[in-house]
C-alpha positions in Angstrom: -75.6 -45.7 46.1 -79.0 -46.0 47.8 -81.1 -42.6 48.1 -81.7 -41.6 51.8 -85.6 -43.1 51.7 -84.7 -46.6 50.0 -82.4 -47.2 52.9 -85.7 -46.7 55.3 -87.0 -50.0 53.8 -84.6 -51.8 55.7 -83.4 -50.6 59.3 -80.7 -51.3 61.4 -81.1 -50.3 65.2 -84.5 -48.3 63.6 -82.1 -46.3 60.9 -81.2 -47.1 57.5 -79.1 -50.0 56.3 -75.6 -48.5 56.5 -73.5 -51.9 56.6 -73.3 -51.7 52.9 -71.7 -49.0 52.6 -69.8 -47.9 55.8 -66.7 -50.7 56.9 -67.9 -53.4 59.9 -68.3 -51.8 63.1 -69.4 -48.6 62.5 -72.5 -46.9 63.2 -74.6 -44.3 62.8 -77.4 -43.6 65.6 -78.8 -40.4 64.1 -80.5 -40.2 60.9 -79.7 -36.5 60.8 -76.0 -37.4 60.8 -76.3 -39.6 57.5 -74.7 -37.0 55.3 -72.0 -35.9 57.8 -69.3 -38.8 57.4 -67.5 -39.7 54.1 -65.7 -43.1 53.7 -62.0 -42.8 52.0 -60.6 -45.6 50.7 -56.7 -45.7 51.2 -54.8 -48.3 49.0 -54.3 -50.9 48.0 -52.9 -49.3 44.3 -51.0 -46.7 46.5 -48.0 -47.4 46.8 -47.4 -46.4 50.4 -50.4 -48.2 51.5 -47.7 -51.3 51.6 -50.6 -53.6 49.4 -53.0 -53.2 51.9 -56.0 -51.1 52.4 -57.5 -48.7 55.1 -60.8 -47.7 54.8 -61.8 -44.9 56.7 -64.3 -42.6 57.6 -64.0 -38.8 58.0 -66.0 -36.1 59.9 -64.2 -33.3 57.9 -60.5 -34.4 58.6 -61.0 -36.0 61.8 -60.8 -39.8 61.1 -64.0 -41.5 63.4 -63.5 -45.2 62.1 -60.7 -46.7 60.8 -60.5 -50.2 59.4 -57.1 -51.8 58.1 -58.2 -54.2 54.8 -56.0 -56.7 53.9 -55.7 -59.8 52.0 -54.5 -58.8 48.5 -50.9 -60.2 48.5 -52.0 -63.9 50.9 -49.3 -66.4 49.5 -49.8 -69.0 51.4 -46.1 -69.7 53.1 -47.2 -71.8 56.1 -49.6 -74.1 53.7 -47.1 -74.6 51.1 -44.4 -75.4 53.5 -46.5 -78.5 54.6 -45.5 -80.3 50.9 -42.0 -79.3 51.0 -39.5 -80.6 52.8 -37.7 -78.6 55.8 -34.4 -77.3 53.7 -36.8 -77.0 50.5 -39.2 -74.6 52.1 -35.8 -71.8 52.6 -36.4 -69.9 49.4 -39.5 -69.2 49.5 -40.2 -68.5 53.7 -38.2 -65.3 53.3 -40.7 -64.2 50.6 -42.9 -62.2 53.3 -40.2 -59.9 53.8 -37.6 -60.2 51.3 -35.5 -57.0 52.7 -35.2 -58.5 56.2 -34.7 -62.4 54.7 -32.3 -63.6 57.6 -34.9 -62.3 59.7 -37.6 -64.0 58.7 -35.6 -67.5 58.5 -33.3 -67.2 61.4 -36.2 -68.1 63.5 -37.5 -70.7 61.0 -34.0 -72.7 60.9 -33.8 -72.1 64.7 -37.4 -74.3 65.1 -36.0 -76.9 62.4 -32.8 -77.5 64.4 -34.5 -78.2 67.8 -37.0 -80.4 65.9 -34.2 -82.3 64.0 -31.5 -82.1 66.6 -29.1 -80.1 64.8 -26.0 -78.5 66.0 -24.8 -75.1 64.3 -20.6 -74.8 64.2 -19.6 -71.7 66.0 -18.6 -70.2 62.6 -21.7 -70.6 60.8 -23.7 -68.9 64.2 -21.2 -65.6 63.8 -22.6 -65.6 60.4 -25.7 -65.9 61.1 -25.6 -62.8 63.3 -23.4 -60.9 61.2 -26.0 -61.1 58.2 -29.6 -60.8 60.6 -27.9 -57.7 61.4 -26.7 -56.5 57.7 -30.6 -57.5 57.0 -31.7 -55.3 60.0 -30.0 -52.3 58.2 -31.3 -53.2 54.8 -34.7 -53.2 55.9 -34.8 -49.7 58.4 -33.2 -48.2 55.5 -35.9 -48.9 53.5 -38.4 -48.6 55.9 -37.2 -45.0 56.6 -36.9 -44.2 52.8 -40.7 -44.7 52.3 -41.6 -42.8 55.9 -39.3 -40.2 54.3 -41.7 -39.9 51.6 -45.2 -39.9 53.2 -43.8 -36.7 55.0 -43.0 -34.9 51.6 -39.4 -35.4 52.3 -37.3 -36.5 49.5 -34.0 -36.0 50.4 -34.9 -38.4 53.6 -36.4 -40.9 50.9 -33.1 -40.7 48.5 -30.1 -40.9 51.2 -31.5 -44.1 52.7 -32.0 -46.1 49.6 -28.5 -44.8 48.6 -27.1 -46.0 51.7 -28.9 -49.3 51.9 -26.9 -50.3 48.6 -23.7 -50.8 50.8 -25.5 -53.4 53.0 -27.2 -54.7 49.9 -23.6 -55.3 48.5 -22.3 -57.0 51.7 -25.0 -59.3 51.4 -24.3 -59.6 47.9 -21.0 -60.7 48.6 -21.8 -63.5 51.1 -24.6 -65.5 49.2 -24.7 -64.5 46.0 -27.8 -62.3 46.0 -28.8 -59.2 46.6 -32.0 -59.1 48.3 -33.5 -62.9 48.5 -30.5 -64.4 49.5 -31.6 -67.6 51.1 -28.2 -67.8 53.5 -29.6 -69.5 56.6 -30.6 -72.6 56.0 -31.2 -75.4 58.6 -27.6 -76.7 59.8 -26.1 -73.1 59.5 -25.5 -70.8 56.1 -25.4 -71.5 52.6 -21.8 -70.4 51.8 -18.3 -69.5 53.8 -17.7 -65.4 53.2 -14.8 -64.3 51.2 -11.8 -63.2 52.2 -12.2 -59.5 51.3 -15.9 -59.3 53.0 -14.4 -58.3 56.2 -12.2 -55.5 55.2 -15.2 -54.0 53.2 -17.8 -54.6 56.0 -15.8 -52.3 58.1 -15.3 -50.0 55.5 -19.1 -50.0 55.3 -20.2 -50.0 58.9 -17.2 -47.2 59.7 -19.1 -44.7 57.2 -22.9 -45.6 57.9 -22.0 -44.8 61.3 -20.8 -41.3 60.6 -23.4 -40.6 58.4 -26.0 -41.4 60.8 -25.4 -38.4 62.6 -26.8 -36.5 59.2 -29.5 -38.4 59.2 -30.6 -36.5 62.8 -29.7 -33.4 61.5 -31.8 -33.0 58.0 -34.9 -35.4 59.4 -34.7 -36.1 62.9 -34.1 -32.7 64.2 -36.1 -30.8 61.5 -38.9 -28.7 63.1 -41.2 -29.6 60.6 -40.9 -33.6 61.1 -40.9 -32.5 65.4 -44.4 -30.8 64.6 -45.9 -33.8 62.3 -44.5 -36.3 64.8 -44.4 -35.4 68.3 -47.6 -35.7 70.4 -48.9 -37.6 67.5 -50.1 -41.1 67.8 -49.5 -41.7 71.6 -49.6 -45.6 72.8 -49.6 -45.8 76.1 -47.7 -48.2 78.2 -50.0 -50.4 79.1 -51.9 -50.1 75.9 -49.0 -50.9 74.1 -48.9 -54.3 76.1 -52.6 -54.9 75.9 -52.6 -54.6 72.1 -49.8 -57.4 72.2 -47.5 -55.0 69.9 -43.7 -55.3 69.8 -40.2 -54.5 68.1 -40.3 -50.6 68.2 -43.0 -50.0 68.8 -43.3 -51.3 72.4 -40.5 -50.0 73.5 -41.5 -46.7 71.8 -44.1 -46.8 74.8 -41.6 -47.4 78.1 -41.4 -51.5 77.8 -38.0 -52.6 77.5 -38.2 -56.0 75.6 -35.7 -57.5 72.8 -36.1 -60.5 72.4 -32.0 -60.7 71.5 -31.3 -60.0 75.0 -34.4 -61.4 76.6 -34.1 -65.1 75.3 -30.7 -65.2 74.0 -30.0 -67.4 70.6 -27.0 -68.6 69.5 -23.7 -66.3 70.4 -26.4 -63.1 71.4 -25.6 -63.8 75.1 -22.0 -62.9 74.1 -22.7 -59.5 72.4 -22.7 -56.1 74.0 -25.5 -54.2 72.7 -28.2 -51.7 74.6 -31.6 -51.8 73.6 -33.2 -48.1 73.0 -36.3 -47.3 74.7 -38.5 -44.4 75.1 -41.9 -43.1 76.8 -43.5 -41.0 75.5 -45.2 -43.1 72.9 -46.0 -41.3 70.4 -44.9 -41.5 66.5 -41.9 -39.6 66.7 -40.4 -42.2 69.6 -41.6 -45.1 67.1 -39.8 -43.5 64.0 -36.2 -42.8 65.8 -36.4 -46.0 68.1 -35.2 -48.0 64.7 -32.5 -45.5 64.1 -31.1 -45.7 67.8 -31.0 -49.8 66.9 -29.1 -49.6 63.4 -26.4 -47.9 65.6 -26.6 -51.1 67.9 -26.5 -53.2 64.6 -23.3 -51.8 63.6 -21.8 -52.1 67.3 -23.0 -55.9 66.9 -21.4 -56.7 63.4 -18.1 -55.2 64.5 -18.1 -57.3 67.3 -18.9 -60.4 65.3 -16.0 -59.4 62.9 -13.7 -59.5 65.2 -14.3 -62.3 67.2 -15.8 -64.9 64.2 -13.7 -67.9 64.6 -12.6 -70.2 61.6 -13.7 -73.6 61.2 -16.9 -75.0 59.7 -20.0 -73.1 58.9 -22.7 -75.4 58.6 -23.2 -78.9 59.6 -23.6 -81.8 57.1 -27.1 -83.1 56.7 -28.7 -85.7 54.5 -30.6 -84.4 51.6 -33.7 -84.9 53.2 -33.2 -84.8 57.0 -36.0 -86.0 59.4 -36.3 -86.2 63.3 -38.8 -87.7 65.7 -42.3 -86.4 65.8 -42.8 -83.5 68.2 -43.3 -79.1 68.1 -40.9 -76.6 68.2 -41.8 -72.6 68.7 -39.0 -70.3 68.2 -38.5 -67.0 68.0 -35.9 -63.9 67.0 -36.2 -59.9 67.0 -36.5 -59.0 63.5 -36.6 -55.2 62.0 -40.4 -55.4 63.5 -40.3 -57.3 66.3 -40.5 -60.8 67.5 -41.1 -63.2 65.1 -41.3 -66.5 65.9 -42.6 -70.4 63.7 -44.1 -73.0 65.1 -43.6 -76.6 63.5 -44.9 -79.4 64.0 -43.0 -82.7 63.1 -44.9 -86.0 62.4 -41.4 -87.7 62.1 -41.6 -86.8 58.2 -38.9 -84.6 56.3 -41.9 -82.3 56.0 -43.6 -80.4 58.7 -47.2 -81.5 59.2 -48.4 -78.2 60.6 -46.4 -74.8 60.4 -47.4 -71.4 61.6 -45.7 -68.2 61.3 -45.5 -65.5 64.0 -45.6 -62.3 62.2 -44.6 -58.7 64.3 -46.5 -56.9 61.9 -49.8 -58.4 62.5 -49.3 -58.0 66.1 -48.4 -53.8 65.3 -51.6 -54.1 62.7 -53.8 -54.5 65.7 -53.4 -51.2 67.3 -53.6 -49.0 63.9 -57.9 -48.5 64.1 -56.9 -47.8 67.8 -54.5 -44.9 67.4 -56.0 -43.4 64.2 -59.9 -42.7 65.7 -59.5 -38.9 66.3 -56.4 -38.3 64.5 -56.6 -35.9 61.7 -56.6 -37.4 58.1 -53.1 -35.7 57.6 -51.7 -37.7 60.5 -52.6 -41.0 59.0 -49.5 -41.8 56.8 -47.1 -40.6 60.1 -48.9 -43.0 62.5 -49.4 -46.1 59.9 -45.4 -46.0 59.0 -44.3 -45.6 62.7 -46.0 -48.9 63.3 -43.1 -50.8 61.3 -45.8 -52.8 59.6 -44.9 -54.6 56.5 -48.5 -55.4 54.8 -46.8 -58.6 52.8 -45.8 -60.1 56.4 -49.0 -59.8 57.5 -50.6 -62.3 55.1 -47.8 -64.4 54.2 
């Protein structure tokens, strides 16, 4: 590092040269005030950073400048998709977020239909639902597992992962596969469920639902998470809006949005379901907003059980189906938020251009914002009660 009187030799605003050292957009006006910050580098080998980085910088414990660093996991998804064809590209889309996979390609198979002209049986749309929502679960669990963690609580990071095996076994049972199951696919879903799925499902759903209400008592309702949590973070309203976030994290902040009941897909328009919100903002109303919608995830795959009617569950295609040349933008409520693709068709089985809508990018943007001023110790509770998945980010 340079000494003090090195830096002199080449000034910035009449000061030394601080741009190698400090992240982009901070500043230091006072040469006096040279030794008073230190820069912490947060990630990317930790495994809570999510494979991202945060670089800030301290005055004691008060964070002054925060600046999220990613770009260590880029994949590539929307360029690769360009040399595959549509029903090729379903494996590896759900990559970005392999825990919430019918998430990621609901949306994608909804943007491929409208291009193509593709009809999903009634069946197959049930299905759909009834594993977007099993995915839901399986990634809040998991979500709450690690948040359970950064607070020093293990108990909170053990019962979720244990619970999150009955959903990963439901989803198991319908495709095959445990986590990546590739089970939407443009058309409808890969494979029919068995007969005994249903009886289990309810099985599964009639326990998570009970033991939901421990889940307030040993986290939710614990003073110490209250005190870490509450007042902690705040987003206001129209901040929140400004910033372009979503999912939880808007609605955490007063705006009632959901994209499930605000642009209906498929057989949504026929579930009952409330959507949660709160407004006081803060990181305590981002951490139990996902909780309040598991409970509406169970209310919608019961419904869906019930009411799925038989017949076919997917639609026959060609092995390399095409349509006319035009764009498509759709878009779903994932475990983060809205997330939406855009395609673009050049009447080819491939898409010429694809772009993916990712909620946690959208969430990423208000991160520098809320941390400035926070205490150091706050950082892990604010950065997990963004429902940011670093992977998604990049793609």
């Amino acid at each position: 590092m340079d000494t003090v009187d090195a830096r002199k030799t080449s000034p910035i605003n009449g000061y030394p040269n601080l741009e190698q050292n400090f992240p982009p957009g901070f500043k230091i006006e006072r040469e006096e005030d040279l030794d008073k910050y230190i820069i912490l580098s947060i990630g990317p080998q930790h495994p809570g950073s999510g494979h991202m980085r945060i670089v800030v910088v301290v005055d004691g414990d008060i964070i002054v400048h925060a600046d999220p660093d990613i770009g260590y996991v880029h994949r590539g998804e929307e360029k690769m998709s360009e040399s595959r064809t549509f029903v090729q590209n379903v494996p590896h889309i759900e990559r970005p977020v392999i825990h919430d996979s019918s998430g990621i390609l609901y949306s994608y198979c909804l943007a491929v239909e409208e291009l193509l002209g593709i009809q999903v049986p009634e069946r197959g749309q049930y299905l759909r639902v009834i594993m977007a929502e099993i995915d839901r679960i399986n990634y809040t669990l998991y979500w709450l597992a690690i948040l359970g963690i950064f607070l020093g609580h293990s108990t909170m990071f053990m019962w979720p992962t244990a619970d999150r095996e009955l959903f990963v076994d439901l989803g198991d049972m319908a495709s095959g596969q445990r986590i990546t199951h590739a089970y939407l696919v443009p058309g409808g879903v890969r494979s029919d469920i068995p007969p005994e799925f249903k009886t289990k499902a309810f099985e599964f759903i009639d326990y998570f639902e009970k033991r939901l209400n421990e889940y307030d008592k040993i986290f939710y309702n614990n003073p110490l998470f209250r005190q870490r949590s509450e007042g902690i973070g705040i987003l206001r309203r129209q901040d929140a809006i400004d910033f372009g976030t979503t999912g939880s994290v808007i609605r955490a902040s007063g705006v009632d949005y959901d994209v499930r009941k605000k642009e209906p897909y498929e057989i949504y328009d026929k579930m009952h379901f409330e959507v949660s919100t709160m407004n006081s903002g803060d990181s305590f109303a981002r951490s139990i907003l996902p909780i309040y919608d598991l409970r509406q995830s169970i209310q919608i795959i019961r419904q869906c059980l019930k009411d799925i009617p038989e017949g076919s569950f997917r639609s026959k295609l060609p092995p390399t189906p095409k349509g006319p040349p035009g764009e498509s933008y759709r878009r779903v409520e994932s475990g983060r938020g809205a997330l939406g693709h855009y395609i673009v068709s050049d009447g080819s089985p491939k898409a010429y251009r694809h772009k993916i809508s990712a909620p946690s990018f959208r969430n990423l943007l208000v991160l520098s914002y809320l941390l400035k001023g926070a205490r150091l110790a706050d950082l892990p509770m604010i950065y997990w009660s963004l429902n940011i998945w670093p992977i998604e980010i990049e793609r």
